[in-house]
C-alpha positions as a Markdown table, in Angstrom:
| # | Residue | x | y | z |
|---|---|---|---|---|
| 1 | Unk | -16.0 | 9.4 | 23.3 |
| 2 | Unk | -17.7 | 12.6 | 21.8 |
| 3 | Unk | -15.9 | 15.0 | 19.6 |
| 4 | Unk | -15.4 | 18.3 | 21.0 |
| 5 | Unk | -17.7 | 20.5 | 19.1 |
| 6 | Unk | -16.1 | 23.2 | 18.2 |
| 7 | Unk | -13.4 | 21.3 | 15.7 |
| 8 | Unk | -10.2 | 23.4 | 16.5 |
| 9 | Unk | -7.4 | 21.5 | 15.6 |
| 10 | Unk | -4.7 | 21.9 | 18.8 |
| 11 | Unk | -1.0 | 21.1 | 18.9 |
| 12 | Unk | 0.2 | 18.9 | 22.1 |
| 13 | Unk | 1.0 | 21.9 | 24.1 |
| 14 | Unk | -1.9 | 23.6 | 23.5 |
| 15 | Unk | -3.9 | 20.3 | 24.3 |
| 16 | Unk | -2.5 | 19.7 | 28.0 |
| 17 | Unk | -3.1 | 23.4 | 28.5 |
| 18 | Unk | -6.1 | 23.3 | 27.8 |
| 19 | Unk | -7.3 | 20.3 | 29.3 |
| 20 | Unk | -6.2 | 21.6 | 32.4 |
| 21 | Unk | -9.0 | 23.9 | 32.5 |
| 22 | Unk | -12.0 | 21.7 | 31.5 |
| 23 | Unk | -14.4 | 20.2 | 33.9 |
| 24 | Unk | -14.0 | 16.8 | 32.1 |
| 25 | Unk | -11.3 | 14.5 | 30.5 |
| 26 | Unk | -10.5 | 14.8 | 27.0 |
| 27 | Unk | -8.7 | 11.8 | 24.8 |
| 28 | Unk | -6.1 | 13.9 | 22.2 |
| 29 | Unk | -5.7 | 12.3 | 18.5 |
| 30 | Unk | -4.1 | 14.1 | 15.6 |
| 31 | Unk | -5.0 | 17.4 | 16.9 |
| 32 | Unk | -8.6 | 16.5 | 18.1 |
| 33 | Unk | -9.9 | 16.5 | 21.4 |
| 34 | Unk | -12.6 | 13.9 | 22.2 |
| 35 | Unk | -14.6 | 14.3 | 25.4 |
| 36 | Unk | -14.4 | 10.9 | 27.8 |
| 37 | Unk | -18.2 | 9.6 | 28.4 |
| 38 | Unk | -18.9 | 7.8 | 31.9 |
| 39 | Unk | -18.6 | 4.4 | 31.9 |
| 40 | Unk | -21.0 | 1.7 | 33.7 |
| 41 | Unk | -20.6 | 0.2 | 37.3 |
| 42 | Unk | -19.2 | -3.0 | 36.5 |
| 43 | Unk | -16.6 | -1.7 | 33.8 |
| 44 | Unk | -15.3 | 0.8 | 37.2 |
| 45 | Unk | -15.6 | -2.4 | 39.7 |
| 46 | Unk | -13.5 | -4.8 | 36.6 |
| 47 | Unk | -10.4 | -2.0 | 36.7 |
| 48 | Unk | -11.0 | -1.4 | 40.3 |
| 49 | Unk | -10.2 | -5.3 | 40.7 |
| 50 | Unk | -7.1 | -5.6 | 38.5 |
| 51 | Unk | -5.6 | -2.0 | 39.9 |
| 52 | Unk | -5.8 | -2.9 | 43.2 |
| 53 | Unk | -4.4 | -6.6 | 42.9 |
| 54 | Unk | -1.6 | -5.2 | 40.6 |
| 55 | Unk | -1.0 | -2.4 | 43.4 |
| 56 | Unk | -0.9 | -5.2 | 46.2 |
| 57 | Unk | 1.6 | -7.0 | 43.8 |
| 58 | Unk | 4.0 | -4.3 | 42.8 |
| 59 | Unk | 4.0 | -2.6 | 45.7 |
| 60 | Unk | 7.5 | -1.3 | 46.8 |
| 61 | Unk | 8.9 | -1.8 | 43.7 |
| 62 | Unk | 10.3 | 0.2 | 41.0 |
| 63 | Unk | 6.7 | -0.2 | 39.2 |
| 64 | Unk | 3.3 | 2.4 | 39.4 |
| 65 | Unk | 0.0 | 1.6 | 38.9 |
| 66 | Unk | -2.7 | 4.6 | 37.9 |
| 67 | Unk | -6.0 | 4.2 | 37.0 |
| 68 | Unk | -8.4 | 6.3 | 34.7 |
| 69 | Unk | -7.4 | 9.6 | 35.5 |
| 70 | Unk | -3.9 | 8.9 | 34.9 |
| 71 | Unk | -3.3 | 10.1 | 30.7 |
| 72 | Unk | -1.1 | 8.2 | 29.0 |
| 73 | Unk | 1.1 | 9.6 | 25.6 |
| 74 | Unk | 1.7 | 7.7 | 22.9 |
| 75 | Unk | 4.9 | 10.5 | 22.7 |
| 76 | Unk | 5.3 | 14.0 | 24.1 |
| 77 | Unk | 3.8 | 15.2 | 20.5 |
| 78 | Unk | 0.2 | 13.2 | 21.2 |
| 79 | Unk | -2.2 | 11.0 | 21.1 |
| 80 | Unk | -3.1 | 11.2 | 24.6 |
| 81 | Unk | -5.6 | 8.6 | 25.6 |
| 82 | Unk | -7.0 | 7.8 | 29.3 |
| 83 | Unk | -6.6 | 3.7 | 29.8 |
| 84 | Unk | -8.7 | 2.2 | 32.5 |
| 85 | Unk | -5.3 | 0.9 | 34.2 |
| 86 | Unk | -1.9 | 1.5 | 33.4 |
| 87 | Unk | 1.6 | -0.1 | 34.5 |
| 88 | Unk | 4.8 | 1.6 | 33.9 |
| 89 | Unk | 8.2 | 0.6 | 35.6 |
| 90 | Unk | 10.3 | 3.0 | 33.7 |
| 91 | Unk | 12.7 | 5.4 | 36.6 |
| 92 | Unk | 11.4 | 8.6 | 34.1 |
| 93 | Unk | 7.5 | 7.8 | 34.8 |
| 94 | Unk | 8.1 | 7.3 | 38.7 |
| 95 | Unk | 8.4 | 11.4 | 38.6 |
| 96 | Unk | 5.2 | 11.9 | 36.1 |
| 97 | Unk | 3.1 | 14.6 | 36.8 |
| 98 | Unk | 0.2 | 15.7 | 33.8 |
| 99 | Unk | 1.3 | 12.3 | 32.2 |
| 100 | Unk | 2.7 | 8.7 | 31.7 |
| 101 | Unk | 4.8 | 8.1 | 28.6 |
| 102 | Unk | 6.9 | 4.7 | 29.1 |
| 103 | Unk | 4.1 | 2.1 | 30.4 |
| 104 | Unk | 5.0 | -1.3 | 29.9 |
| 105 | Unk | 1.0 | -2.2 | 30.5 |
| 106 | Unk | -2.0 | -0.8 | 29.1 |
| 107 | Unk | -5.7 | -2.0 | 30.3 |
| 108 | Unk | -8.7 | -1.3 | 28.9 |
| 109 | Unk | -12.3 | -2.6 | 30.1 |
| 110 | Unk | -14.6 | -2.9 | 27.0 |
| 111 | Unk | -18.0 | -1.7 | 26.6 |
| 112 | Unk | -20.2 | -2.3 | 23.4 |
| 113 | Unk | -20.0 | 1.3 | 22.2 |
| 114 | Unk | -15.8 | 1.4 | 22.4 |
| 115 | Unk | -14.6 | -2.3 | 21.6 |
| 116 | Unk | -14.2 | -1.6 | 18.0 |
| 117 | Unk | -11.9 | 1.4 | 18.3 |
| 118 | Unk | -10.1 | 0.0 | 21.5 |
| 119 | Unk | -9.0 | -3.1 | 20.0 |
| 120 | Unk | -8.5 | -0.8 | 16.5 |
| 121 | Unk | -7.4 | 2.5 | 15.9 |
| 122 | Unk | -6.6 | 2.8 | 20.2 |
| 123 | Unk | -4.3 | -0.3 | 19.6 |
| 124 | Unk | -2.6 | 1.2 | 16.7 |
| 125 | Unk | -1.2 | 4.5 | 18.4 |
| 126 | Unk | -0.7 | 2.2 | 21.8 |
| 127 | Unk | 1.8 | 0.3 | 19.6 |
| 128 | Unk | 3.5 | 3.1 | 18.8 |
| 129 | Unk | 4.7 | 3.5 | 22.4 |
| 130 | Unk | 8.2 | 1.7 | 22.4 |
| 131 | Unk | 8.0 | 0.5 | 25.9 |
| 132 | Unk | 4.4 | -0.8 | 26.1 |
| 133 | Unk | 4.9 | -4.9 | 26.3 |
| 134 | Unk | 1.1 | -5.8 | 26.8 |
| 135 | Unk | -2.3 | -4.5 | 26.3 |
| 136 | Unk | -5.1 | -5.8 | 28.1 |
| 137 | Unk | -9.0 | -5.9 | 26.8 |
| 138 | Unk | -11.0 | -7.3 | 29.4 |
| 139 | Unk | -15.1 | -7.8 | 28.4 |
| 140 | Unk | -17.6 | -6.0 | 31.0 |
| 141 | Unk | -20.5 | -8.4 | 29.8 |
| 142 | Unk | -18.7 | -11.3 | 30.2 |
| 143 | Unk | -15.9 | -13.7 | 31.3 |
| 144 | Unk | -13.3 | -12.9 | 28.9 |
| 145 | Unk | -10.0 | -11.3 | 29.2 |
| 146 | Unk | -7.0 | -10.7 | 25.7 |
| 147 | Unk | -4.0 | -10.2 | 26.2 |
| 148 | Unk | -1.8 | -8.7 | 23.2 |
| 149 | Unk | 1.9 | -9.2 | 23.9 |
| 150 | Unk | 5.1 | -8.6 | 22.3 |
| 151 | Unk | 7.2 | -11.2 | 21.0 |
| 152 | Unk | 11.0 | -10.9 | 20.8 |
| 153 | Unk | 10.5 | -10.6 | 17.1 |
| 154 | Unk | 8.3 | -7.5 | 17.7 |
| 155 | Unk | 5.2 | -9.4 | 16.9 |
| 156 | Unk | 1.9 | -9.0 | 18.5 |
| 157 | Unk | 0.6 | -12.0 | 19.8 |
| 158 | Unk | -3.2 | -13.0 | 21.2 |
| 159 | Unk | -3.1 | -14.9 | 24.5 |
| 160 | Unk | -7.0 | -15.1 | 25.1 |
| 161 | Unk | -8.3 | -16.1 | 28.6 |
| 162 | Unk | -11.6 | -17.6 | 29.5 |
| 163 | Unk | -14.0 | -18.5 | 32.4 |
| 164 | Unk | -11.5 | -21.1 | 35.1 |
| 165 | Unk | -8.3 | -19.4 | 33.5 |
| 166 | Unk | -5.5 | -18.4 | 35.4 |
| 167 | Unk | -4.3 | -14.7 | 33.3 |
| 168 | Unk | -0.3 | -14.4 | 33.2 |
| 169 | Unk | 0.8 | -10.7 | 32.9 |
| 170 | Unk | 4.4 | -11.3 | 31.5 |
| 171 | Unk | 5.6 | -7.5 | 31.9 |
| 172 | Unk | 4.7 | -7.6 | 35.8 |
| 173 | Unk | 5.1 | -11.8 | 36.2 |
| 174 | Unk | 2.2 | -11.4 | 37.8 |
| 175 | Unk | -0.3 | -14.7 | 37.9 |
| 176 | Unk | -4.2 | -14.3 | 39.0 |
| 177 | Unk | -7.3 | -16.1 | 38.3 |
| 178 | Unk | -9.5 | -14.5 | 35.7 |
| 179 | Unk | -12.1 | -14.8 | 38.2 |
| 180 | Unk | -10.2 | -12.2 | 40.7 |
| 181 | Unk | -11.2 | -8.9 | 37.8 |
| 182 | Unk | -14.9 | -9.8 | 38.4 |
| 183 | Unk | -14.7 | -10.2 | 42.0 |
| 184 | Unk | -18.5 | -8.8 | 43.3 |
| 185 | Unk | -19.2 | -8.0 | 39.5 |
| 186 | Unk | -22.7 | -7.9 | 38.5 |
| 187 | Unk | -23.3 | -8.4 | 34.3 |
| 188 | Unk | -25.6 | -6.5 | 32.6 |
| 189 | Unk | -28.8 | -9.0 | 31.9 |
């Protein structure tokens, strides 16, 4: 993510006005606007993967699946961030136009230059989303796939997942092989 360079401070409304009218996506944080960079072949194939099996899953259901063009707010006063995939199976979202605000599962697909903030400060405002029940960092350099879920005590917990694992996504009960995300996916060497 680059900052937008002129440092005006928006308000939510503003923002999705805006944004609108920009060639490019733009993240929304605290009144800032951060422009989205490109990502790399393999991250677009990982979320391709996982979108599409969860599609072929939920299909029919009460559930939708969007991928990176869909925007996600943390509330209807901001952040607005753009996950790689994103679940929600709330009646309100089925309707969603300019954005998604009741997922029940975020993904993102990790690259060296956003893993610190995407397992950081991105998880922080995610967690302010009441309905949000798992977030999801896969690696795009490697076999390895965390899961952060919610306990019924409204603790985060870690479920990592490794190379041979089968990955359980609890707020879709859906099962898959780890191996199915990196389906024709070609690491960086």
């Amino acid at each position: 993510m680059v900052a937008s360079p002129d440092g005006k401070y928006m308000t939510p409304q503003e923002y999705l006005e805006w944004e609108e009218h920009q060639d490019i996506k733009y993240e929304y944080i605290n009144g800032e606007v951060f422009a989205m960079t490109g990502g790399t072949i393999p991250h677009n194939d990982i979320a391709f993967n996982l979108a599409s099996a969860l599609k072929n899953r939920l299909r029919g259901g009460a559930c939708r699946v969007n991928i990176a063009d869909a925007k996600v707010g943390v509330s209807e006063k901001g952040s607005f961030h753009y996950p790689d995939v994103v679940v929600s199976c709330h009646p309100r979202d089925k309707q969603a136009i300019k954005f998604i605000q009741y997922p029940c599962l975020i993904v993102e697909v990790l690259s060296p230059s956003t893993e610190a903030y995407d397992r950081g400060k991105k998880f922080i405002q995610y967690r302010r989303i009441q309905t949000l029940q798992e977030y999801v960092l896969i690696d795009a350099e490697k076999v390895s796939l965390d899961c952060f879920r919610i306990n019924d005590k409204g603790i985060w917990e870690l479920h990592p997942y490794e190379e041979g694992d089968e990955v359980h996504l609890t707020s879709v009960d859906f099962h898959f092989p780890i191996s199915l995300v990196y389906e024709d996916v070609q690491f960086p060497t």
